[in-house]
C-alpha positions, 0 to 999 in steps of 0.5 A, a space after each residue: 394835838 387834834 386828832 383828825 377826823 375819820 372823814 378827814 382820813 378817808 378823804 386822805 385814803 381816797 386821795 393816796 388811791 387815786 394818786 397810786 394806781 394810776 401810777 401803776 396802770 401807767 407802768 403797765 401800760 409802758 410795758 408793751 412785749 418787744 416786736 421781733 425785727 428779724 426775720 427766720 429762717 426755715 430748715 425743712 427736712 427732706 421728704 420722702 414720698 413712697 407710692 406704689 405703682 401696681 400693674 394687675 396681673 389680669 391686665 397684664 394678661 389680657 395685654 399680652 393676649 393683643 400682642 400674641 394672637 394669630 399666627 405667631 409662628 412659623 417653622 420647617 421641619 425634617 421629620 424623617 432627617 432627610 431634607 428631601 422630607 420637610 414639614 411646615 409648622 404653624 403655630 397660632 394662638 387662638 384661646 387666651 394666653 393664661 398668666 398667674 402668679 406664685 409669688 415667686 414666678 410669674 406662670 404663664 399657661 400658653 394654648 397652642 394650635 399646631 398645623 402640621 402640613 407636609 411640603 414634600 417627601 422623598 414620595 412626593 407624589 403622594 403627598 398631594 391632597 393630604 390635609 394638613 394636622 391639626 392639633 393643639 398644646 400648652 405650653 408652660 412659661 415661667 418667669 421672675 419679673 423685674 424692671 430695666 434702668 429705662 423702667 421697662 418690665 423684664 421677664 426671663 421666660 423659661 420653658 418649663 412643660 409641654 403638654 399635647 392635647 393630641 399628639 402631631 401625627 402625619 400619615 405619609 403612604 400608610 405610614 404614621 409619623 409622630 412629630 411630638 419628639 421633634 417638636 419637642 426636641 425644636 422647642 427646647 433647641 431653640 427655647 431662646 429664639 422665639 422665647 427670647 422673642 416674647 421676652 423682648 416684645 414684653 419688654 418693649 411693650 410693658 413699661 412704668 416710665 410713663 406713670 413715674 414721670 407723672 408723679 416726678 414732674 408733678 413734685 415739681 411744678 409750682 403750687 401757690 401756697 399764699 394768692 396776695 402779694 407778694 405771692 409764694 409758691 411752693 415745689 419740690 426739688 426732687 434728688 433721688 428715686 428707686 424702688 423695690 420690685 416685687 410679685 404678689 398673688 395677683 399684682 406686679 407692684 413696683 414701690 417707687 420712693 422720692 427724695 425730695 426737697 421744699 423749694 419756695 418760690 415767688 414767681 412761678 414762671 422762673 423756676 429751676 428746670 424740671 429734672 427728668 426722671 432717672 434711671 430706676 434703681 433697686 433698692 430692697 424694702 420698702 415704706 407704706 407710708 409718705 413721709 412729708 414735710 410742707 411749708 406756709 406762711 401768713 403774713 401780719 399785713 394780712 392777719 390784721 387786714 383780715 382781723 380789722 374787716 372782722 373786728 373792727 367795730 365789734 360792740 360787746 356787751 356784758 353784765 350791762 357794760 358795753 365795749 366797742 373795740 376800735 383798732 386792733 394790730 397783732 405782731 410777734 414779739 419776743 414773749 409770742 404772739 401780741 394783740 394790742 387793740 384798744 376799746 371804747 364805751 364804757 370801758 375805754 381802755 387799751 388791752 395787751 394780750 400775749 399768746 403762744 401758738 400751738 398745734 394740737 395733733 389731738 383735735 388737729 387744730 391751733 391754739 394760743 396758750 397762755 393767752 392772757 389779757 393786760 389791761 390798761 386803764 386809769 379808770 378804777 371805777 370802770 375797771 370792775 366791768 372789764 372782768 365782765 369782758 374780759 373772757 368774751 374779747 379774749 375768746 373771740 380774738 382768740 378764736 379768730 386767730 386760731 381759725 385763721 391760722 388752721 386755715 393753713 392746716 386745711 389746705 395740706 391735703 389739697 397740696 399733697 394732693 396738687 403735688 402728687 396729681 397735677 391734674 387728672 391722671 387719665 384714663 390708663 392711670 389712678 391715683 389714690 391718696 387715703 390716710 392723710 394725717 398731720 403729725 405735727 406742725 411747728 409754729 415760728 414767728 418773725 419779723 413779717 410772718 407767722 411760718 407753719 412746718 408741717 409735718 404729713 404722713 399718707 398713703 398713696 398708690 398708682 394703679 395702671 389700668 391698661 397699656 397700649 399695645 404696639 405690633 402683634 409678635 410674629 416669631 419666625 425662627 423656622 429654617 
């Protein structure tokens, strides 16, 4: 028996070649992931925005200064208990109505001019060209401080001390009458008259309604999430509000905190009505921090709209091969998120590449992991090139991906910031936002979308910068 030649056997070894991988790369290539049919749904958690409102003491103080001016009080007296002697007192407030705070209590330093003019007596013709008495005290007012079911400020001043510059001294025919005790004695007899007068003023005048309702209506207007059709917007249904009232050195700080939901919406004109504000209700404690859940979703029509405009027609070159890549279709499949593009040039080829996508809370970005390359080719002389390529395409598809994605990522503050101060807040209001950080966003994919939950926390702060005043306060408890 012949034994065969070796170039006959290595014509044989090159035969069993070729005729075996291309048996293999049509394997590979029949083995596509499955696209996802079904589409996902989405279970967002309940937020939870907590945003002090603060009004400055000083403000406070320089407000009551506008209702409280003037002449704010008017009463008769019978110094002498004889009603045929009755004194006129005026009481005006000529220097600044003083307001700190002990942490406890509100103090409230209140200077007082006192005119003191005889009306008559019992020697009335004496009475005539006496000029009045002028004099001045200060009044110290202290309070709690709290907020009504209407949101409107509640003081409960009490008076605490009488302090007379100069006494209140009429001279009547030589005689010298002191008027410290019975005005001191008619301040604390009728202590819940005129200061039941200032409670009530203030708490008409002095109220956090207007600002809440500002944040709890913006909660609920529509912000457009995704522009292209069919257009989505999203809102937050707001289910609960109250608050923890408290008094520091220099502020009154109510810490309002919503419960709300994610609503998506497709048309901004028919959304559920708005809900008006509800009563406040107290509750004790209170969080820094917003805790906040959001919603976006891209779609695979326009990841590969956007792709193509980008990619299609992209050459690469590498190690003297070039590679033109032709079409490109992502989709989610039951292994992740799928490429499959084809390239022409030198390689012709069609490549499978299958990624996870990932949220790194560490340098706030998106990536794919695992995103690997399954190249499809019956080109085995060609295919030693690929290894030049195969990093290049993977990282730029990769890149392209993941910055579209993160788009997503950058537009939460701009949506915090819509939901919490649609618009600007005007001259008597500021809102602050700082400390914004995405904790983490969860990534699923379905059928037609790639859906992003993300996960926020902030701080976020009102402060009210003036109130307007209404009518001065007149008091006129006087017999």
């Amino acid at each position: 028996m012949n034994r065969p030649s070796l170039l006959a056997l290595l014509i044989l070894a090159i035969a069993g070649v070729h005729s075996v991988l291309p048996s293999c790369k049509n394997e590979a290539q029949l083995h596509r992931p499955t696209e996802i049919q079904d589409t996902i749904p989405m279970d967002i958690p309940v937020s939870t925005f907590n945003i002090p409102v603060t009004y400055a003491i000083k403000d406070l103080e320089g407000f009551v200064n506008k209702i409280i001016r003037g002449k704010f009080m008017t009463l008769k007296i019978n110094p002498l208990q004889n009603v045929k002697d009755v004194v006129k007192v005026e009481m005006f407030r000529e220097k600044n109505i003083r307001l700190s705070s002990n942490g406890q209590e509100l103090v409230c330093r209140f200077p007082v001019k006192v005119v003191a003019t005889i009306l008559k007596s019992r020697l009335n013709f004496l009475t005539k060209g006496i000029d009045p008495v002028e004099t001045e005290l200060e009044l110290e007012l202290r309070t709690p401080v709290a907020l009504d079911a209407k949101w409107h400020l509640v003081t409960q001043f009490r008076l605490t001390k009488t302090t007379w510059v100069k006494p209140p001294i009429v001279t009547v025919a030589g005689i010298n009458i002191d008027l410290t005790k019975k005005l001191d004695d008619y301040l604390k007899e009728n202590e819940d008259k005129f200061i039941g007068l200032i409670n009530g003023g203030i708490n008409k005048s002095v109220s956090l309604e207007a600002p809440i309702s500002k944040i709890w209506y913006n909660l609920q207007k529509p912000i457009v999430i995704h522009k292209k059709p069919p257009q989505a917007y999203l809102m937050f249904a707001c289910d609960s509000i109250s608050g923890d009232f408290v008094l520091d050195k220099d502020d009154i700080v109510c810490n309002t905190s919503i419960k709300a939901s994610v609503v998506m919406l497709t048309d901004s004109a028919h959304h559920q009505p708005i809900s008006k504000l509800p009563p406040f209700v107290f509750q004790k404690g209170s969080e820094a921090y917003s805790d906040v859940y959001l919603y976006a979703f891209t779609g695979f029509e326009d990841i590969n709209e956007e792709l193509a405009k980008r990619l299609n027609g992209k050459t690469f070159t590498a190690k003297g091969y070039t590679s033109k890549l032709e079409s490109l279709k992502v989709y989610a499949s039951d292994e992740g998120l799928t490429v499959d593009l084809t390239t022409s040039g030198d390689i012709k080829t069609n490549i499978i590449a299958t990624g996870n996508p990932r949220y790194s809370p560490e340098t706030h970005s998106i990536h794919l992991d695992n995103f690997q390359f399954n190249l499809v080719t019956n080109n085995i002389v060609l295919e030693a090139g690929e290894a030049y390529l195969h990093d290049m395409i993977r990282d730029t598809i990769q890149s392209q991906l993941s910055m579209g994605m993160h788009s997503f990522i950058e537009m939460v503050p701009g949506i915090v910031e819509q939901a919490i101060a649609k618009g600007k807040p005007g001259k008597s209001i500021d809102v602050g936002m700082h400390d914004l950080e995405v904790l983490s966003c969860d990534i699923s994919l379905g059928a037609k979308r790639i859906h992003f939950k993300v996960h926020t926390s902030f701080a976020a702060d009102i402060r009210l910068k003036k109130l307007k005043a209404k009518k001065q306060l007149r008091i006129n408890p006087g017999k």
